[in-house]
C-alpha positions in Angstrom: -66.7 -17.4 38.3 -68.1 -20.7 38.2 -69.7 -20.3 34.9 -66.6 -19.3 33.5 -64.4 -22.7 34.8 -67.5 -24.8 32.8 -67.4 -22.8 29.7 -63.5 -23.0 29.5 -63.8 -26.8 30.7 -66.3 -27.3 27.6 -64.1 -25.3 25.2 -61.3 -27.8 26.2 -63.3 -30.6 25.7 -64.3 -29.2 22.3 -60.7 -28.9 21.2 -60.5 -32.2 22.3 -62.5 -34.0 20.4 -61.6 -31.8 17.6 -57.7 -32.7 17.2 -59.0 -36.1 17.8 -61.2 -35.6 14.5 -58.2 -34.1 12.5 -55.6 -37.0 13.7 -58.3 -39.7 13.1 -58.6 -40.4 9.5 -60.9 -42.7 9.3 -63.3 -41.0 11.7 -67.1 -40.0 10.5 -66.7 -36.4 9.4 -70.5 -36.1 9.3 -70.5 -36.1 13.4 -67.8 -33.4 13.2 -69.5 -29.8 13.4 -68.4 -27.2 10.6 -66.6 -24.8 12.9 -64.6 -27.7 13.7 -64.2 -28.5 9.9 -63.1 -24.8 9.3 -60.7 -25.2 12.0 -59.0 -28.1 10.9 -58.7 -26.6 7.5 -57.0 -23.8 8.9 -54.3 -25.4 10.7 -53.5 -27.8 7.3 -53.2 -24.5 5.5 -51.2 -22.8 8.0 -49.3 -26.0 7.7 -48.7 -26.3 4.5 -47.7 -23.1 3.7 -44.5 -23.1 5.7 -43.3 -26.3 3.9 -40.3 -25.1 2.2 -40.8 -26.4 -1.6 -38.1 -24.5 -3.8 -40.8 -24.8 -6.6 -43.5 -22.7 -4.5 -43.4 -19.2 -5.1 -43.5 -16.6 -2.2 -47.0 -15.3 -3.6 -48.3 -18.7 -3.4 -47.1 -19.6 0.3 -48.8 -16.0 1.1 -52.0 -17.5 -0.3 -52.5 -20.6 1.1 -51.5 -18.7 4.9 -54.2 -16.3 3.8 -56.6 -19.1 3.2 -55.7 -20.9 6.7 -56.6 -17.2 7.8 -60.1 -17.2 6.1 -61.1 -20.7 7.4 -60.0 -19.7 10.8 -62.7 -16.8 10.2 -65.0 -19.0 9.2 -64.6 -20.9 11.7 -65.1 -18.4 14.3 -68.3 -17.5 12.6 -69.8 -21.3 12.2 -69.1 -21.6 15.9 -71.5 -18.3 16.8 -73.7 -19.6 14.6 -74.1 -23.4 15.7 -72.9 -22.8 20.0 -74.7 -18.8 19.8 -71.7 -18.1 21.9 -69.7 -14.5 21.9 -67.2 -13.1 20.0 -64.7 -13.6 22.6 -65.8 -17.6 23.6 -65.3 -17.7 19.4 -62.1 -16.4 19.0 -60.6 -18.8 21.9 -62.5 -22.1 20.7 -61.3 -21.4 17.5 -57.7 -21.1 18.2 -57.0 -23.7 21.0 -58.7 -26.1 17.8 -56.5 -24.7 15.2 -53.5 -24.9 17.2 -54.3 -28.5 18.6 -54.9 -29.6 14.8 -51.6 -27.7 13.6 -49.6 -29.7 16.1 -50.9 -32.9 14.6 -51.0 -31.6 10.9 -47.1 -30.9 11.4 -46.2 -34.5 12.4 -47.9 -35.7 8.9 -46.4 -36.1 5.5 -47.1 -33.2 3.5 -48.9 -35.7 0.6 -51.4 -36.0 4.0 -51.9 -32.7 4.6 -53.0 -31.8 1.1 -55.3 -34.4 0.8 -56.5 -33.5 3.6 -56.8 -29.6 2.1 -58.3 -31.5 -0.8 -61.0 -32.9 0.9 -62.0 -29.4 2.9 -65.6 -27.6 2.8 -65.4 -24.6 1.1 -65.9 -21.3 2.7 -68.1 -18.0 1.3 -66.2 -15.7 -0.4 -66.1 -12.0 1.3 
């Protein structure tokens, strides 16, 4: 039982540090790990896709939630790779990041959020 109270204790102060990356702008991406890039990427994308814009088309709104989707993927995956950590410990990192980053992503100007989009690694394609 213990172990489980540290690893959700270090997945909190992951998230942490992570919404703290995504609301600091002028922070050092470089110390930011790539799950936690792919995370924040998501939540922009998730984001900006429910902006209501009468010139976006329904298609296009579907794409860039499907792209928050992929990144979120990626993310999970980076974060196996780099912690070696379970599906499971994954999924939950992942998330509590993405949703963190999507509360502070929906206080922004949209003109933030894409630049912040425009500045995002790119993932593998499937």
């Amino acid at each position: 039982m213990i172990r489980v109270g540290v690893a959700a204790g270090v997945l909190a102060a992951v998230a942490l540090a992570g919404a703290a990356w995504a609301e600091d702008e002028k922070s050092d991406e470089e110390n930011a790990s790539l799950w936690q890039k792919f995370s924040a990427c998501s939540a922009a994308y998730q984001v900006n896709a429910k902006v209501k814009d009468p010139a976006r088309t329904p298609d296009k709104a579907k794409s860039m939630a499907a792209l928050g989707r992929d990144y979120e993927t990626a993310a999970m995956a980076e974060f196996r790779r780099e912690r070696r950590g379970s599906v499971s410990a994954a999924r939950e990192g992942v998330r509590d990041l993405v949703a963190a980053n999507v509360r502070s992503f929906s206080k922004k100007e949209r003109t933030e959020v894409e630049g912040f989009i425009e500045a995002c690694p790119q993932i593998e394609a499937k």
